[in-house]
N, C-alpha and C positions, 0 to 999 in steps of 0.2 A: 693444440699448438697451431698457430696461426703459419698457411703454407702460399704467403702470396710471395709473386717475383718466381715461384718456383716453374722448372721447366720441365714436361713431361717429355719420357721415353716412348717413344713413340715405335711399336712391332708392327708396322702397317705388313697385308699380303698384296700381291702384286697388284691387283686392279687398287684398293686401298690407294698405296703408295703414287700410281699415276695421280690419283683426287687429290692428294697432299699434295705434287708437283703444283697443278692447276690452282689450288686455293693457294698457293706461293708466289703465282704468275704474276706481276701486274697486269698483265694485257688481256688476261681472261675475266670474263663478268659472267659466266652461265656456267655450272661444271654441273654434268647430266651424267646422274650416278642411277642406272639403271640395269634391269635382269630377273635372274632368279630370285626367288627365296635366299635365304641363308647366305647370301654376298658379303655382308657384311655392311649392310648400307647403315643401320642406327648408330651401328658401329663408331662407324664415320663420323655422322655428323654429330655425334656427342662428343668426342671425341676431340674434334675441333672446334666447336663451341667452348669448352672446357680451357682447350689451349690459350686461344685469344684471349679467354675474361684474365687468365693469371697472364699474357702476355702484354695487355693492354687493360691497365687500370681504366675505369668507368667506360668502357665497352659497351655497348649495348647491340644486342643480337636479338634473332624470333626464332621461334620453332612454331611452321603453320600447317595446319593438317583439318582435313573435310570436319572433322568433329573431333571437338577439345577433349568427348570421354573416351576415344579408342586414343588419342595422342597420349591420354595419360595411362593408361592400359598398356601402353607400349613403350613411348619413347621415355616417360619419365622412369621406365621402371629400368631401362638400358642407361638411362643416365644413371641412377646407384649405381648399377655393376660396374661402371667406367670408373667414377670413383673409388668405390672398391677397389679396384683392376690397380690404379695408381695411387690409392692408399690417400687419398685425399680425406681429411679429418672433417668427418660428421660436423663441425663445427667453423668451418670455414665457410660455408654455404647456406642458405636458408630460403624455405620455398614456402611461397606466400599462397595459401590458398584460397584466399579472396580473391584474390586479381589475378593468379595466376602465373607465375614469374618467379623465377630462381634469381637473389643474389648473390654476390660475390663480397667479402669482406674490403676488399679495394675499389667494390662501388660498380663491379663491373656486373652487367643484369642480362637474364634473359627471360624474355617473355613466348608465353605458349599461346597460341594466339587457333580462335575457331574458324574454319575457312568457310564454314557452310553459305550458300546463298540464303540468305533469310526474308519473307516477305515484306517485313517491316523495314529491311536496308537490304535491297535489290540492287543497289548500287555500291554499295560496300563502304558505304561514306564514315562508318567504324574503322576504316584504316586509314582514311585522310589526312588525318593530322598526327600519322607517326612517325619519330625516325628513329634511323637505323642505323649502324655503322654496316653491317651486312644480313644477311639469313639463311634460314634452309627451311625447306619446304619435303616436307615428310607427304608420300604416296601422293606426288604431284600429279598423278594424271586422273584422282578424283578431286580434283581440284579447280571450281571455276576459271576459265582462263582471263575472268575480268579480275578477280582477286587477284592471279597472279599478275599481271599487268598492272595493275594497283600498287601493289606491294615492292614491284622493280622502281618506284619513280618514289618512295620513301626510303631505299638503303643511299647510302652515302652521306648521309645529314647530320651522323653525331662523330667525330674525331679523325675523320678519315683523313683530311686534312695535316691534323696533327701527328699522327701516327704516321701519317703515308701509306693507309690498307686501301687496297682496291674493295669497291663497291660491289662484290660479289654477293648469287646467291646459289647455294648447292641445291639440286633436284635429286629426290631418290625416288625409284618408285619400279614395281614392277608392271612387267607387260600390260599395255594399255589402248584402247582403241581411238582413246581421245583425243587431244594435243598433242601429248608425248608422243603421239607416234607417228606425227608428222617431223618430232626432232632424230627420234631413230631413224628416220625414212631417209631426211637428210647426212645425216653419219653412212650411212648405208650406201648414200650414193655420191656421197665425197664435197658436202654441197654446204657444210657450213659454216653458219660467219665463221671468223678470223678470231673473234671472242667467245667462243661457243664451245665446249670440249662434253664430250658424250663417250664414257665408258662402258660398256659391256658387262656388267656383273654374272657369275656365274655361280652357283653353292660351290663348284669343286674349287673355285678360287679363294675359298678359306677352310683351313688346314684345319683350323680346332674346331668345325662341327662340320665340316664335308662326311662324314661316315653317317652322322646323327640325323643330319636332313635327307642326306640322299634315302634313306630306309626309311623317314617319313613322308618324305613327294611319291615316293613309290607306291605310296596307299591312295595315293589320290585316285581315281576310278577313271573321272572325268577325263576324257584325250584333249579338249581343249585347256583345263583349267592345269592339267599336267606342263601343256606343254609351254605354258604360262608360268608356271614356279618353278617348275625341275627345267626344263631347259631354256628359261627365258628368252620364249620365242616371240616377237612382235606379232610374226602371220601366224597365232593360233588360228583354228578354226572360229569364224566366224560363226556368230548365233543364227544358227536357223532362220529364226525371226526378224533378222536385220533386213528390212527391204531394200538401202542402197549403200552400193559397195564404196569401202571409204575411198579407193582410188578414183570413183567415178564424182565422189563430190570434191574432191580437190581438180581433179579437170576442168570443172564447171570455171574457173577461176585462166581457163587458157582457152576453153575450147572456141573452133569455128563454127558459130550457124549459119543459117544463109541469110545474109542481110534483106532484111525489110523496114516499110519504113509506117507499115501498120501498127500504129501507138494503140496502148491500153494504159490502165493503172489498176493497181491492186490495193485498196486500204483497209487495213485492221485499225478499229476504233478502238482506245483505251477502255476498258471493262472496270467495275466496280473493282479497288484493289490494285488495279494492275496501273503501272506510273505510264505509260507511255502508247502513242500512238504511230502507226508506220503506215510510210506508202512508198509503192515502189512503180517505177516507170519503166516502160516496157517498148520496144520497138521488136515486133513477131518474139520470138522464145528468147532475147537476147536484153536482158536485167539492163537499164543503163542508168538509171537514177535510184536515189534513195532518199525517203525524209524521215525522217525520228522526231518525233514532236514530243517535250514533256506534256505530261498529264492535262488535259484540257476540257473545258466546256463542252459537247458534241454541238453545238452553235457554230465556237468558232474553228473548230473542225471540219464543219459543213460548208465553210467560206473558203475554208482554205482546200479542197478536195473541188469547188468552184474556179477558185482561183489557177491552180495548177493547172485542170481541166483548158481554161483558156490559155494559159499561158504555152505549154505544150501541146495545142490542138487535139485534146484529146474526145472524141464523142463520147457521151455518156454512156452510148450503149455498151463503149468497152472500156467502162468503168465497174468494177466490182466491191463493194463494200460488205464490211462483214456486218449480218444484220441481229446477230445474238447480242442478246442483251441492251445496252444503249444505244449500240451502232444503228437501230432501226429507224433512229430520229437523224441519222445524219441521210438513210434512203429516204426518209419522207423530206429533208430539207433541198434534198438533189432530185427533183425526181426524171426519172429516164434512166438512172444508173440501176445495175444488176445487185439486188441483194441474195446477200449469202446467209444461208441458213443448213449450220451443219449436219444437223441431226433430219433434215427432209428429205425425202424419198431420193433415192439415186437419180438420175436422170436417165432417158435411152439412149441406146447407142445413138453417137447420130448420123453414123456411115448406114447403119440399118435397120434402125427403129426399134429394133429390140432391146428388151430389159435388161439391163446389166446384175448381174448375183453380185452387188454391195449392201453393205446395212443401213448404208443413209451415203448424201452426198458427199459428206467430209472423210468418210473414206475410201467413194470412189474418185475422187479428185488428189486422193494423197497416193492411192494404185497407180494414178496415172500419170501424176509429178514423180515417183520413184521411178516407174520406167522408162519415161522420158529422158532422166537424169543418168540411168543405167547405159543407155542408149545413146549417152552424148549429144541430145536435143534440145540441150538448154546452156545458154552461157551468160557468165556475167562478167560485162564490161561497162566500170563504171565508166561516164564520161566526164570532162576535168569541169568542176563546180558541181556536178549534177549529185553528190553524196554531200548532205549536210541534217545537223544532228543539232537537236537544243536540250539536250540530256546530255552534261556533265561525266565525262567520262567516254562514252561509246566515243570514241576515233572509228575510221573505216577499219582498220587491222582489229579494233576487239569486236567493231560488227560481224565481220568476215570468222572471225575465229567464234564468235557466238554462232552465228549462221549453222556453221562445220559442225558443233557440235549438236546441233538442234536435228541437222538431217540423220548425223549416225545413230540418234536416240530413237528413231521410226522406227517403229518397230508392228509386223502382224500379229491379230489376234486370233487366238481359236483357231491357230492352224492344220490343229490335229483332229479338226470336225467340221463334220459336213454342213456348214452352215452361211449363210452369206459374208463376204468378204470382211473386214473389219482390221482396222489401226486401232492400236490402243491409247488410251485416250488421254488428253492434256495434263488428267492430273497424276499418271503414269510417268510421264513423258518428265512433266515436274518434278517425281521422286526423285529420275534417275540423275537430271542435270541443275537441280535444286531451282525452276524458273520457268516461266509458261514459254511454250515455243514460238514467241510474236514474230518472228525473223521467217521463221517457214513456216507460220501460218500466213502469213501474206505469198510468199513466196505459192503456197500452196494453189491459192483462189484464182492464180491465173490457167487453170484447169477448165475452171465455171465456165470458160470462154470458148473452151473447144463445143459446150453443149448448147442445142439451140433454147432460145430463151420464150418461155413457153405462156399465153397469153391467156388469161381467165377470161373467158368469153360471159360468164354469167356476170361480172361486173360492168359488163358496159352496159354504158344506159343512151338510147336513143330517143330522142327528141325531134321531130321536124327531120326525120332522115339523117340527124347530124352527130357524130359522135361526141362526147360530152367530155369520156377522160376513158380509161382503162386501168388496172393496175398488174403489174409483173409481178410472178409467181416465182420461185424456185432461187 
């Protein structure tokens, strides 16, 4: 028996019931449904996915989450029990497993959509051409913030109009070191938009499995990962192995350095695979320009790292390119600029000559970009023009939120052995944020500069007393 037009009863528990408020609002666009475990968050948003399709004929909604096999391991299997719950006939609804997507007999649809970063669409150009009337984003905070960003400028494009639904999207998710906790930060210190609502979820704030979770969080061992499900805490303990503290990279975005007017530039050269090339502009420790270049020739790479060079007065010698991989043809097109080569010997100290205990350069230069950063030594202020991108999509706010996320994924290796220093390595780095760290690996290489740049004496070749060329090492 066909059960459209039909309206559910809705037993929201008290944080629930605030989310119902705000998905009712017009004036709200972000409802940030975040906490423990056992809150009730699937709850939620099936819940009101469900309502809308029988409230609004030919609807269309998303459900997006890191990976489409735990979404379906999870959210699709709390969508039965919702159903179930309001007795919604097996036969009212149909889930497409090719594509992915629950319909509605009135034509109303939702689609389960994969959030992962993927190498082959780095840019997420699979959500480009979608609309939406609204969404929810299940465990937002493993979730690229360019995806989410994406995904906010496709809802409002199907009946919103019609209907008169505000263009919202529900966040659930618990405690997280990523994005979201730059939105709790905000709640927390009373600081957000005016269209922004961020709830608190707690297990004891739902009544039918507060006994069932609390005696399962209890078994957790871990003090961080407890204090992450059972009391959804934002300030769990931090991983050991996190080299910089997340409050010290969101400063970098305010702090005072001492102004200088000693320019450098820092360039990562696009790599086999990888879409995009960056350079960043420097006056003493203080970030002021950025360029984002799509995927390019190293030729005209090598023109344009010339070009800048002049344009901005910058000497070669405090220019740093990265020289792994193809980047080595942009040092031999420049030459006078510093190449970078990660995996080569540490450099010495060069307050006193001595050897530093790292594994190679790239991660005594990322020791020393953490502590700098720890320390408030480094700031970035763009200056007006000086941030410009020919990659579709990156705005300065998803650079800066890529950025943020790139420095909290640093992380030490081998810290529990005696052995020379070491970061763990890009493709580590890749698992955790699904994308190579190009944003702070340039950011990185302005390090190279603190060490003296050290001159291969057996290649010079003398002639007539005269020198002929030399070539730079390190």
């Amino acid at each position: 028996m066909t059960q459209q037009g039909r309206i559910l009863e809705i037993n929201p528990n008290e944080k629930q019931f605030l989310a119902w408020k705000a998905l009712n609002d017009p004036l709200i666009k972000e409802i940030h449904y975040g906490g423990a475990a056992g809150g009730g968050k699937s709850w939620l948003g099936c819940e009101s996915r469900i309502a809308r399709a029988y409230a609004y004929p030919g609807y269309k909604s998303f459900i997006g989450r890191n990976e489409l096999s735990r979404l379906m391991a999870t959210v699709y299997v709390t969508f039965n029990k919702v159903c179930a719950f309001h007795k919604i006939h097996e036969d009212d609804w149909n889930f497409n497993g090719k594509y992915n997507y629950i319909e509605f007999k009135n034509g109303s649809r939702i689609d389960f959509i994969d959030l992962a970063m993927k190498p082959s669409d780095p840019l997420f150009e699979r959500l480009g051409s979608l609309e939406y009337t609204d969404g929810w984003i299940e465990e937002a905070g493993e979730v690229p913030f360019m995806a989410v960003d994406i995904l906010q400028s496709r809802i409002g494009r199907h009946l919103n109009e019609e209907y008169n639904i505000t263009p919202d999207t529900l966040y659930t998710y618990n405690p997280n070191k990523g994005w979201v906790k730059r939105v709790y930060k905000q709640y927390a210190e009373g600081t957000l938009p005016a269209d922004t609502v961020f709830i608190h979820a707690f297990y004891t704030d739902n009544p039918y499995t507060a006994k069932i979770y609390g005696a399962q969080l209890d078994r957790i061992k871990d003090k961080a990962m407890r204090a992450r499900l059972k009391l959804g805490s934002f300030d769990y303990d931090d991983d050991p192995t996190q080299m910089i503290d997340s409050d010290a990279i969101i400063d970098l975005f305010t702090n005072a350095v001492d102004k200088s007017e000693d320019k450098s530039m820092t360039v990562d050269v696009a790599r086999h695979g990888v879409d995009k090339s960056v350079k960043y502009l420097w006056k003493g420790n203080r970030l002021y320009g950025v360029r984002i270049y799509a995927k390019q020739d190293t030729a005209v790479t090598s023109v344009k790292v010339a070009e800048t060079a002049r344009d901005e007065k910058i000497p070669r010698s405090r220019i740093v390119v990265d020289e792994d991989g193809i980047g080595g043809a942009v040092v031999d097109q420049n030459r006078g600029v510093v190449g970078f080569i990660g995996n080569s010997t540490a450099m010495d100290n060069p307050a006193t000559g001595e050897k530093e205990n790292y594994g190679n350069l790239r991660s005594q230069c990322y020791y020393g970009m953490a502590e700098d950063i720890n320390n408030h030594k480094f700031a970035i202020d763009i200056e007006q023009g000086q941030f410009k991108s020919e990659v579709e999509g990156i705005t300065y706010e998803v650079w800066k939120e890529m950025l943020i996320e790139e420095l909290e994924a640093l992380k030490s290796k081998n810290v529990d052995k005696d052995v020379p220093l070491r970061v763990i390595g890009k493709d580590e780095i890749k698992e955790i944020i699904g994308r190579s760290p190009d944003f702070m690996d340039t950011f990185m290489m302005k390090k190279r500069l603190d060490y003296k740049v050290r001159i291969n004496m057996g290649a010079v070749k003398v002639t007539h007393q005269k020198f002929v060329g030399f070539n730079r090492i390190g």
